[in-house]
C-alpha positions in Angstrom: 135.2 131.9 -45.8 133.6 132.5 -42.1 129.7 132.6 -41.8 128.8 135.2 -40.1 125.8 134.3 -37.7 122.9 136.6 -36.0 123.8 136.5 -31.8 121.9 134.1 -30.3 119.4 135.2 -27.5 122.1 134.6 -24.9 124.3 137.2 -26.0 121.8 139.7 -26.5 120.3 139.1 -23.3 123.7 139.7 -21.8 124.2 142.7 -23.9 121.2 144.2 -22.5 121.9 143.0 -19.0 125.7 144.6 -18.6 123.9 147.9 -20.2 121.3 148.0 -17.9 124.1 147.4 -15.5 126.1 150.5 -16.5 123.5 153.0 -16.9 120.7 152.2 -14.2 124.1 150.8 -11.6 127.7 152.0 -12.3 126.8 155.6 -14.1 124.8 156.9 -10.9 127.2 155.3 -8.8 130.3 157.0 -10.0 129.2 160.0 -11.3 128.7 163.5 -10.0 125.0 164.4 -10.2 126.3 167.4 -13.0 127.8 165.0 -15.0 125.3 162.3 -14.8 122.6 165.1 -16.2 124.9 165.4 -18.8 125.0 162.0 -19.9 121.2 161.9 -19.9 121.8 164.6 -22.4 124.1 162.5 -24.9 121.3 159.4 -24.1 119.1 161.8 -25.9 121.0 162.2 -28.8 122.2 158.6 -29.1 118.3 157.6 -29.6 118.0 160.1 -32.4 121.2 158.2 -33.9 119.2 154.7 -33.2 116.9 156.3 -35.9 119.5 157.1 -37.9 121.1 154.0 -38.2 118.0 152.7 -39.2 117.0 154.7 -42.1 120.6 155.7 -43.2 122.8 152.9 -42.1 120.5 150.3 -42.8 118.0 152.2 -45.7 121.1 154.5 -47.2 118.1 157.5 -46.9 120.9 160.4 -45.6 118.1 162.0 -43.3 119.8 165.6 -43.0 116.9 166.6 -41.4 116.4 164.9 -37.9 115.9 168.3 -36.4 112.7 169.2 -37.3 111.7 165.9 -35.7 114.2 166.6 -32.8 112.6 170.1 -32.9 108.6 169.2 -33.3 108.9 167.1 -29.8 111.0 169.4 -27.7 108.9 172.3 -28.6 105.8 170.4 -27.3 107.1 169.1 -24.5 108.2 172.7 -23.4 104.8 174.3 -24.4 103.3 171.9 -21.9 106.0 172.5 -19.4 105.5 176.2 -19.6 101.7 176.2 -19.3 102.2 174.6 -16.1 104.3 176.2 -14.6 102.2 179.6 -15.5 99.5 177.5 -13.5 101.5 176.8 -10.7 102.0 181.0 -10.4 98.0 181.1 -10.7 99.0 183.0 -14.1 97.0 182.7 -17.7 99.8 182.7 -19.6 103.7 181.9 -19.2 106.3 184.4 -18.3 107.8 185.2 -21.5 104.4 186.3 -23.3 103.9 188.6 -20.4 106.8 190.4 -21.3 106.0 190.4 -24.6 102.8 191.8 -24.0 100.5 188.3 -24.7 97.7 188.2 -22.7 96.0 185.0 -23.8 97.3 181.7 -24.7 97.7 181.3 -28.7 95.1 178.7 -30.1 97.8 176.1 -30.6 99.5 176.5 -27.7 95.6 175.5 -25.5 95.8 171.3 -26.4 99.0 171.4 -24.6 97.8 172.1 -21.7 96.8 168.4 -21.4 99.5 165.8 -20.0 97.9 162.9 -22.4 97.4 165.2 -25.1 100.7 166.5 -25.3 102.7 162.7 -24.6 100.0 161.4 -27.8 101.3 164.6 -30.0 104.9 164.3 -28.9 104.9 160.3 -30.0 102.2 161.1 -33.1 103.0 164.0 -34.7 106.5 163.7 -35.8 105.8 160.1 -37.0 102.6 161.5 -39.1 104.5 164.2 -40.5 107.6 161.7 -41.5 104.6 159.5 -43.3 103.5 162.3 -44.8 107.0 163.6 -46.2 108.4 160.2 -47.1 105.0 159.7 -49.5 105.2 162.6 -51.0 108.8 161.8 -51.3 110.1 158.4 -51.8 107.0 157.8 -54.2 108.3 160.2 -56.5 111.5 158.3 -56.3 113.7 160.4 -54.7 116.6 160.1 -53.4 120.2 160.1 -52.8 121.8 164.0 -52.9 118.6 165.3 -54.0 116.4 163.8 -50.7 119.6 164.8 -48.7 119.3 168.5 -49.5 115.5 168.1 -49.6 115.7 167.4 -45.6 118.4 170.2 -45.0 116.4 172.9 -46.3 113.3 171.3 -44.3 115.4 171.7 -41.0 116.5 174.8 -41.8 112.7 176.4 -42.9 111.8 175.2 -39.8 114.2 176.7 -37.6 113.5 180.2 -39.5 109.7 179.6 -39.0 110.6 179.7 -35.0 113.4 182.5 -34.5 110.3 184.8 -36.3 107.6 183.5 -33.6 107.4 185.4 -30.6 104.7 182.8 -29.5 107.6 180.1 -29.3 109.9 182.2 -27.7 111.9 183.5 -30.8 115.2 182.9 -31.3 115.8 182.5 -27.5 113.7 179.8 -27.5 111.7 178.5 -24.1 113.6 178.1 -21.3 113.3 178.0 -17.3 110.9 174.9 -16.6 110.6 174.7 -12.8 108.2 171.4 -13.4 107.8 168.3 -14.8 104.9 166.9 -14.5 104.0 168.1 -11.1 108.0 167.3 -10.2 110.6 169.7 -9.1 113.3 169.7 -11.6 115.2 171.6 -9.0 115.2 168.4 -7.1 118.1 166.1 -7.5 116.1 163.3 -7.3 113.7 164.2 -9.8 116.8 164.7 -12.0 118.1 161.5 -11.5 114.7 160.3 -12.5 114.6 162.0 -16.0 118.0 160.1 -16.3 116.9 156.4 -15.7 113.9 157.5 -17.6 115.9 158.7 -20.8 118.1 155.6 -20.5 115.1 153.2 -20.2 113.5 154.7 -23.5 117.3 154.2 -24.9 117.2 150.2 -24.2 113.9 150.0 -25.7 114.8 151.8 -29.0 117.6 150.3 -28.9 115.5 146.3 -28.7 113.2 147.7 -31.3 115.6 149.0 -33.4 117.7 145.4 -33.4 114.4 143.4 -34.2 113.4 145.5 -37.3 117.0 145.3 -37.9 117.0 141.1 -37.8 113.4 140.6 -39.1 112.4 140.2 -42.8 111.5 143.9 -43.4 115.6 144.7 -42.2 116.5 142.4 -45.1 114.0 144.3 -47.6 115.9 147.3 -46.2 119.0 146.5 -47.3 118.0 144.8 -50.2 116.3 148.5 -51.2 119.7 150.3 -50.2 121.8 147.9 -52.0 119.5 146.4 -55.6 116.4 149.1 -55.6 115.5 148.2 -59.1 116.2 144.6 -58.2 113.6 144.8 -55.3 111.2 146.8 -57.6 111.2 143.8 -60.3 110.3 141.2 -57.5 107.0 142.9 -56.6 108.0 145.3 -54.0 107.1 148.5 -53.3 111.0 150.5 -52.1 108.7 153.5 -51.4 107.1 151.8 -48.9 109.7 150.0 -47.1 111.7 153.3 -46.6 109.0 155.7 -45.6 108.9 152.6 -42.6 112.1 153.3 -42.0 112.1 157.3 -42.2 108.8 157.1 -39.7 110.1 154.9 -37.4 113.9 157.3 -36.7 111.4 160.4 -36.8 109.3 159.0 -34.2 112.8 157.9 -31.6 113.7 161.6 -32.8 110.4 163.0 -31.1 111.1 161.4 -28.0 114.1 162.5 -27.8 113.3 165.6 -28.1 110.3 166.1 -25.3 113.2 164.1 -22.8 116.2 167.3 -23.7 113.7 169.4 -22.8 113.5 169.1 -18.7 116.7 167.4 -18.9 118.9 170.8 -20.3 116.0 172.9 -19.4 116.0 174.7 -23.1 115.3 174.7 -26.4 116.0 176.8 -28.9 115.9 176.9 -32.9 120.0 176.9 -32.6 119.2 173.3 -31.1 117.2 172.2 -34.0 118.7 173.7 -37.5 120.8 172.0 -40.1 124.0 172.0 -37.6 122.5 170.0 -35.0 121.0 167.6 -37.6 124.9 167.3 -39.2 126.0 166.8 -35.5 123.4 163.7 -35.6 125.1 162.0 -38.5 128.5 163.2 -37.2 128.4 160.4 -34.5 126.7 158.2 -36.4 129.0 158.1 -38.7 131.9 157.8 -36.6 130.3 154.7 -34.6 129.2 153.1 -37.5 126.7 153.8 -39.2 125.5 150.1 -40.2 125.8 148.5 -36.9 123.1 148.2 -34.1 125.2 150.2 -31.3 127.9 151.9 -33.5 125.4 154.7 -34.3 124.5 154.7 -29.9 128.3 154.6 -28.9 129.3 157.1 -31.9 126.4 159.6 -30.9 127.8 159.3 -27.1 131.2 159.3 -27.7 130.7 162.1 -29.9 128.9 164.4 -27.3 131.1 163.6 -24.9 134.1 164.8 -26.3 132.6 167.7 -27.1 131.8 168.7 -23.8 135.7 167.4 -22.5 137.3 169.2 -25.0 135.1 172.6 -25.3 136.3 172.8 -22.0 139.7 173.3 -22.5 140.0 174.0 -26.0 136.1 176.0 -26.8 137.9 177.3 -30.0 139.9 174.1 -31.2 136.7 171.6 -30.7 135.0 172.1 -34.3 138.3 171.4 -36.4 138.6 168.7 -34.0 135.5 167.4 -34.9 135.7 167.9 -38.8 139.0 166.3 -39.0 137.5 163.5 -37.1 134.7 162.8 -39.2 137.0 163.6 -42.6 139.5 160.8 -41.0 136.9 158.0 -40.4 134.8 158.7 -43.4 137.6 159.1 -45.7 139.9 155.9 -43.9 137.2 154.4 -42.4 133.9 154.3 -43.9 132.0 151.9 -41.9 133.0 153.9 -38.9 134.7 152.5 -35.4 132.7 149.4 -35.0 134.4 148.4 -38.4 137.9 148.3 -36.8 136.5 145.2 -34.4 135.1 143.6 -37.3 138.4 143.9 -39.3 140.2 142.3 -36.1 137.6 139.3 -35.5 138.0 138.6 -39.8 142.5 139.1 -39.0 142.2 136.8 -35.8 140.1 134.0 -37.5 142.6 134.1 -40.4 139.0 135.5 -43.1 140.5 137.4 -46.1 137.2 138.2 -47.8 134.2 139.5 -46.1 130.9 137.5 -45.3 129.0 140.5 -45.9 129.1 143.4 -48.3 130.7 146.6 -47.4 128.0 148.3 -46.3 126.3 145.8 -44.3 125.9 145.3 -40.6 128.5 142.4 -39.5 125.5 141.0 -37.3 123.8 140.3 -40.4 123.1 136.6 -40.7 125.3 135.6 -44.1 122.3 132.9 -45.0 120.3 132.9 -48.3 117.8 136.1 -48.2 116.6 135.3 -52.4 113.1 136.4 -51.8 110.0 135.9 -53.4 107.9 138.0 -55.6 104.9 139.7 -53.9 101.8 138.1 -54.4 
């Protein structure tokens, strides 16, 4: 049987040098400045699937909810934009409330007038209200189908609560930021900006997410997907290390968010709803959901082919997309980045696997017995 072994710092260094290469180098290069905005778009969703990974792939919590968190830090980020740009017009208010006959800026609309206020909330809030959810949760031990549905229907209050908010825009959301920041986001420039800003914040999740994923607390993760009880009997609190886990994607999910904001230039509760947070786990799943880039590839690959194929198909693209996901779940079920694993276990002649099923293949195949807490 082959051991398995974590990649040494070489390889990961060179990992993250040819991605820096192809998204801060050959992506600007070769692309049109329409579709390079629109893969700073998918780089938006594939660090909301980082998140995933974590907690799902790596924590099996099946967070059908990612769009309140998604949601929380777009919002913000647009309530700042469009105070600004009200102040640019010498106006109290933004444009929309004028026509809706608001004369004065709602009470929790006034923080966000602050640039550091706003960039605290957007990395704060979504991670405090994930801490407060996964207590309230995971201490009463739940989980599985029951903390699957719990999240749905908390993406899909929260998309109700905004389509009946004429303060947020209603169902049509916020839209038309002219500014970022003091930028022009009618400036070319300044949108090439957002995009090698969006895909630095994706290397770093992407380096955070690998260390929690190769440090002790990854193997506690696992060890709480896989032998909860088990983990439980040793002196561990599961509770704990998955409301870690659940805090951490929601906080990638908040960033996220307040970058799709000046990057698509809307946001909208149809963005943020139970379909959007199934579109999450749709590429996740597909990539591979225990792997440290399946869920990043899947989530691009994903929202790439929707774009390609709504094109010429708009009609065709959802069945396309089901049967996918039925296909690689059903045939498949540690996604696309389990095909190379398969091939590497064919080519060095490996009938049985290193690792359990479930399992990232990075994951070092060494003894992980731990100790009781003290």
């Amino acid at each position: 049987m082959s051991v398995l072994t974590r990649p040494g710092p070489a390889r990961t260094w060179a990992g993250f040098a040819i991605a820096a290469l192809v998204l801060f180098g050959l992506a600007p290069a070769v692309l049109s400045d329409f579709r390079l905005n629109l893969l700073a778009k998918f780089l938006c969703f594939a660090i909301v699937a980082a998140g995933i990974g974590l907690a799902w792939g790596r924590g099996g919590m099946l967070t059908l909810g990612q769009g309140v968190f998604f949601g929380l830090g777009a919002y913000m980020m647009a309530m700042h934009l469009k105070i600004a740009d009200a102040e640019v017009r010498g106006d109290t208010v933004p444009d929309f409330m004028q026509i809706a006959g608001i004369r004065e800026l709602p009470a929790y609309w006034v923080p966000f007038a602050s640039p550091l206020v706003t960039l605290l909330a957007i990395l704060l809030v979504p991670a405090l209200l994930a801490l407060l959810l996964g207590l309230g949760v995971f201490k009463r031990r739940v989980k599985g189908a029951y903390f699957a549905i719990l999240s749905q229907a908390l993406a899909a209050a929260f998309a109700i609560l905004l389509i009946g908010q004429q303060s947020t825009g209603g169902s049509n959301g916020l839209n038309r930021f002219r500014t970022f920041f003091g930028y022009d986001l009618s400036d070319p420039v300044n949108k090439r900006m957002l995009f090698f800003i969006v895909a630095a914040i994706l290397l770093l999740v992407v380096a955070a997410t690998r260390q929690l994923m190769h440090s002790r607390y990854g193997e506690l993760l696992v060890a709480v997907r896989d032998q909860e009880e088990r983990v439980r009997f040793l002196g561990y609190d599961p509770a704990t290390v998955k409301v870690v886990a659940y805090t951490v994607a929601a906080f990638f999910a908040g960033i996220a968010g307040a970058m799709f904001v000046p990057i698509v230039g809307i946001i909208s509760p149809a963005d943020i709803g139970i379909v959007p947070s199934i579109a999450f786990l749709i590429g996740v799943a597909i990539g591979g959901r225990t792997t440290l880039l399946g869920p990043v590839l899947g989530a691009i690959g994903v929202a790439w082919a929707q774009t390609a194929l709504s094109e010429n198909f708009p009609s065709a693209w959802t069945y396309a997309q089901g049967l996918l996901f039925i296909v690689v779940v059903g045939f498949f079920p540690a996604g696309l980045a389990g095909l190379a694993t398969l091939r590497r276990r064919k080519r060095s002649g490996t009938d049985s696997p290193a690792t359990e099923p479930d399992s990232d293949p990075e994951t070092p195949a060494e003894n992980t017995e731990m100790e009781p807490a003290r």
